[in-house]
N, C-alpha and C positions, 0 to 999 in steps of 0.2 A: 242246691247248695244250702245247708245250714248254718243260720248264724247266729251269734250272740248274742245274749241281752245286751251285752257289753259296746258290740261293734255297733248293733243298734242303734245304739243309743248314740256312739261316737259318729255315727252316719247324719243322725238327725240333726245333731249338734252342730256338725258340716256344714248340711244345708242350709240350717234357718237360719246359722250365723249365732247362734251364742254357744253358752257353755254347758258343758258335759250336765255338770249338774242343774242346770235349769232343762235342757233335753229331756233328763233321768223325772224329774220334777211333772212337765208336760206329758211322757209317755204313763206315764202312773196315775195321771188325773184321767189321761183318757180312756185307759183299762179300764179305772174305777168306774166315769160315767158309763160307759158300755156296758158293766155288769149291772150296776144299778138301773140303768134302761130298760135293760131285755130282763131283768128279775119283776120288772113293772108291767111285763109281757108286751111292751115297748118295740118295736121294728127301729132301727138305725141305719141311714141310709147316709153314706159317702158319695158326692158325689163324686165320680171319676175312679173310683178303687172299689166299690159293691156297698150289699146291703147286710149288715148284721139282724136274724131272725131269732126267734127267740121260739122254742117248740114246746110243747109241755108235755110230756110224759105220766099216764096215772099210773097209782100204784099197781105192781102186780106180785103173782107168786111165781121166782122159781125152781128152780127142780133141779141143785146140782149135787151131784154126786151122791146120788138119793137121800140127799135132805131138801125139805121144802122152805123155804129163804123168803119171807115177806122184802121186799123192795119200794119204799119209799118214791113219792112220786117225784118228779126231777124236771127241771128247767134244762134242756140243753141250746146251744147257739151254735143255729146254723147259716154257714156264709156264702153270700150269692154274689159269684164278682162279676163289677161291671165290665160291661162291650169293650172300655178302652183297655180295662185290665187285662181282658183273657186277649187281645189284638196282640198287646206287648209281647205275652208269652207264645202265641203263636207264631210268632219270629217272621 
């Protein structure tokens, strides 16, 4: 199931007990630190939900469509869930 930034956010709000827009406020601060972490080459560990990784990628060449495309080297973030998380979905 996919869902909303929207429901998302009305989910959190739910839960913690306040409102939409401080939810909205809270989820956007924690995107931000996240990025800002793993661009530090920073690891982010939750505990009970995983680990946000942060990989690095050097630059390379390549070869599409027989033109040769220099590529820029790239941060990507990748996610390692915790035991309790993959349990959940394991039903």
């Amino acid at each position: 199931m996919n869902i909303t930034q929207k429901e998302l956010v009305r989910r959190l709000a739910e839960a913690s007990g306040c409102d939409a827009k401080t939810a909205e406020e809270m989820l956007s601060a924690t995107g931000s630190a996240l990025a800002e972490l793993c661009a530090a080459m920073d690891a982010v560990a939750v505990p009970g939900f995983g680990t946000f990784m942060p990989v690095k990628t050097d630059e390379r060449i390549s070869t599409e469509s027989g033109q040769r495309v220099l590529l820029p080297p790239a941060i990507n973030v990748m996610f390692n869930p915790s035991v309790l998380l993959r349990k959940q979905f394991e039903g």
